[in-house]
C-alpha positions in Angstrom: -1.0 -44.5 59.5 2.0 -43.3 56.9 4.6 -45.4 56.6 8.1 -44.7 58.0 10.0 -46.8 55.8 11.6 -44.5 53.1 11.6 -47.8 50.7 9.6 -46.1 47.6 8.2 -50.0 47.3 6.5 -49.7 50.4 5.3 -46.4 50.3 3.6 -47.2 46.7 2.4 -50.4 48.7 0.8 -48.1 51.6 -0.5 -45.6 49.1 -2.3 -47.5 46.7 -3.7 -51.1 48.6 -3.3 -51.0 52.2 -4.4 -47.6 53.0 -7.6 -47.1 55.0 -10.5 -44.9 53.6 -10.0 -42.2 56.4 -6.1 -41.7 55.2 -7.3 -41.3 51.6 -9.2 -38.3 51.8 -5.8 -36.7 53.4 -3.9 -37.7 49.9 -6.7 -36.2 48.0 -5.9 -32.2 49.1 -4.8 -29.8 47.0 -3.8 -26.1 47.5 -5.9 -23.1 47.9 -5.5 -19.6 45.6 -4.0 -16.9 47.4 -7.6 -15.0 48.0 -9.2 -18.3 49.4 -6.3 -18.9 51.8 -6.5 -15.3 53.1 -10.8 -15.8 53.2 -10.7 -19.3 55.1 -7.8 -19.3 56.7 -6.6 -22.9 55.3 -3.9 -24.1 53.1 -5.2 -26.7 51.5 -8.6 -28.5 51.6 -9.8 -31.9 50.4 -10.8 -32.0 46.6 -15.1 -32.2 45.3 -16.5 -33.0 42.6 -17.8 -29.3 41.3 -14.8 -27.7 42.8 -13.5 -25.3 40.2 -9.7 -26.0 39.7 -6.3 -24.7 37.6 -4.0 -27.4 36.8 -0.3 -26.1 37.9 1.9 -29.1 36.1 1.9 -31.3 33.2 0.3 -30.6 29.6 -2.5 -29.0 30.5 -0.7 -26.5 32.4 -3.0 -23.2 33.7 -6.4 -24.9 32.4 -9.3 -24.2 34.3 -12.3 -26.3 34.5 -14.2 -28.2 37.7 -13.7 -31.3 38.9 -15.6 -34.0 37.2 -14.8 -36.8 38.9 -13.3 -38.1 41.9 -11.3 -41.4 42.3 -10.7 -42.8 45.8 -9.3 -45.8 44.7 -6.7 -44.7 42.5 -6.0 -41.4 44.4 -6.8 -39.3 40.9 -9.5 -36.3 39.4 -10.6 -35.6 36.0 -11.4 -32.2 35.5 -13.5 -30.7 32.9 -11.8 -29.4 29.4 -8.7 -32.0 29.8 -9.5 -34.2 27.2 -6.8 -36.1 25.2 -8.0 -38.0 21.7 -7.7 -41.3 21.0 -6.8 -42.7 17.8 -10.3 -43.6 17.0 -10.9 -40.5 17.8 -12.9 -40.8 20.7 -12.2 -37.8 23.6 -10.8 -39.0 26.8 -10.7 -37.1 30.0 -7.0 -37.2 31.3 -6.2 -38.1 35.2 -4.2 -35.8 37.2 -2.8 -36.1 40.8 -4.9 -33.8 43.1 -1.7 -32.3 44.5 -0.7 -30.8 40.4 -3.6 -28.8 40.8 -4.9 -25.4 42.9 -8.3 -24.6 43.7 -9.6 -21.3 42.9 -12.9 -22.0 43.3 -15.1 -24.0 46.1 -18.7 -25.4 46.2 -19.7 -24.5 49.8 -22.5 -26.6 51.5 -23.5 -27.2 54.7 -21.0 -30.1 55.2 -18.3 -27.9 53.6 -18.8 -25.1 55.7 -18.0 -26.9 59.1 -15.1 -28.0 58.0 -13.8 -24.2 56.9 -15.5 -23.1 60.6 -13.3 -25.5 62.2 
């Protein structure tokens, strides 16, 4: 359940240790590209790895690359190409926020397909 209070302390508390499984696939949904939205019919839909995304804020603003990996826990992606080096100069893959990115491109399965029927 989301939280009523309007206390950003609480809402960070909800968001990040007392919400349930179920409620974090809802914070993981980013926007669809203009031609998906008018193909499915949907808004938004729940971010996979292998989707193909462009990242709409931050430094790596209108790179494209697919989602490499998912985080529940911390509510974040990596996406492929949005690297940042170290100073050892080792190459990091930076975290976004899944709603700072669109997806142009989805990896349709059986699963998937239900849930853009519904």
């Amino acid at each position: 359940m989301i939280p009523k209070s309007v206390s950003p302390k609480k809402q960070r508390r909800w968001r990040f240790k007392t919400s349930n499984l179920h409620e974090r696939h809802r914070l993981l949904k980013a926007t669809l590209s203009k031609d998906l939205r008018k193909k499915y019919g949907k808004r938004s839909l729940r971010i996979r790895k292998g989707d193909k995304v462009r990242i709409m804020r931050g430094n790596f603003t209108g790179h494209e690359g697919k989602v490499t990996d998912v985080d529940m826990k911390n509510l974040v992606i990596k996406v492929d190409g949005a690297n940042v080096k170290k100073v050892d100069g080792t190459e990091v893959a930076v975290i976004i926020q899944p709603s700072n990115v669109m997806i142009i491109d989805i990896k349709v399965d059986d699963v998937r397909k239900k849930i853009l029927e519904r």
